[in-house]
C-alpha positions as CSV (number, residue, x, y, z in Angstrom):
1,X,-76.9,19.3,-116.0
2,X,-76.9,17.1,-119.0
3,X,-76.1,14.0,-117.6
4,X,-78.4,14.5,-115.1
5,X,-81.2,15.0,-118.2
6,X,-79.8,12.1,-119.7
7,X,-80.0,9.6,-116.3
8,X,-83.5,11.0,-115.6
9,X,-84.3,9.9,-119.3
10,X,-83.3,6.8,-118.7
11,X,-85.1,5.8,-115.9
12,X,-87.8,7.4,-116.7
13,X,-88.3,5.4,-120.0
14,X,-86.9,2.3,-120.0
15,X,-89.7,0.4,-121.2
16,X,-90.0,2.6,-124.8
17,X,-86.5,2.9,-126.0
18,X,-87.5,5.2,-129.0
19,X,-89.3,7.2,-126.4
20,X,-85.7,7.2,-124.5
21,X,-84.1,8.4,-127.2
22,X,-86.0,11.1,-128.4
23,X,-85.8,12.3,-124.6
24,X,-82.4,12.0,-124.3
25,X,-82.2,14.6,-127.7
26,X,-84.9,16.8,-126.0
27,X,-82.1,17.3,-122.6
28,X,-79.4,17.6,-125.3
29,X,-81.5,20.4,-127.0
30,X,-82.3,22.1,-123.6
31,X,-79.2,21.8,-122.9
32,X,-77.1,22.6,-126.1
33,X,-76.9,25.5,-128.5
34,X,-77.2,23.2,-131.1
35,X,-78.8,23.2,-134.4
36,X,-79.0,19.5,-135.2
37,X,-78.8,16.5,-133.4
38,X,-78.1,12.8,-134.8
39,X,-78.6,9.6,-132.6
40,X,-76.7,7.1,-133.8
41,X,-76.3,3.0,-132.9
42,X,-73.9,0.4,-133.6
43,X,-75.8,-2.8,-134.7
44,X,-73.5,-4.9,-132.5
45,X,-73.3,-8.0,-135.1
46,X,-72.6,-6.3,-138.2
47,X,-70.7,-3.1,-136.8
48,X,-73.5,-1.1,-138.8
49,X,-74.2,2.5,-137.9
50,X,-77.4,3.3,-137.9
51,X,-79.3,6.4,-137.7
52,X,-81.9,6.1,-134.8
53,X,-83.2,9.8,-134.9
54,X,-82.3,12.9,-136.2
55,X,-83.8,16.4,-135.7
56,X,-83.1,19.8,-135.7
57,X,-83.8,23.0,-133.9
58,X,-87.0,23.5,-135.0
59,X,-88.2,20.0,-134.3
60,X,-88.6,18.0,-137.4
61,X,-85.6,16.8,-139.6
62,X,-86.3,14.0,-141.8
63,X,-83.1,11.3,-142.3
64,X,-83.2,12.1,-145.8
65,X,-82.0,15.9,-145.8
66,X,-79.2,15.4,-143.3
67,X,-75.9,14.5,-144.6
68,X,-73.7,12.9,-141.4
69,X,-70.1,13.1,-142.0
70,X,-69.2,9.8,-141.1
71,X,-65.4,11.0,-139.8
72,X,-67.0,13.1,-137.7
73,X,-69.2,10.6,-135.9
74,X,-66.7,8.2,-135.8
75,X,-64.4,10.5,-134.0
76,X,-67.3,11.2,-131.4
């Protein structure tokens, strides 16, 4: 069921890639019992992570009051 979320994302926004991504964490949501989410990208020059959008259950997380354990998203 996710990936299906995720593929209809996809090609349903192609053109907006913010708008992509903040569908793609509105499936994993749906989908997930989760209570945050993080979206994170590899700047493919530098090998920079970068945090694209986080959120949490109730809708609004702001960068700034999430601490990402970077071993954790390096081992996902």
């Amino acid at each position: 069921m996710l990936l299906y979320e995720f593929g209809k994302a996809v090609n349903s926004y192609m053109e907006d890639p913010h708008h992509l991504l903040d569908e793609i964490m509105n499936a994993a949501f749906r989908t997930l019992d989760a209570e945050r989410g993080v979206i994170a990208l590899i700047d493919e020059q530098t090998g920079d992570m970068t945090c694209e959008l986080i959120r949490d259950n109730t809708g609004d997380l702001k960068p700034e009051k999430l601490e990402v354990s970077k071993t954790i998203v390096h081992k996902v």
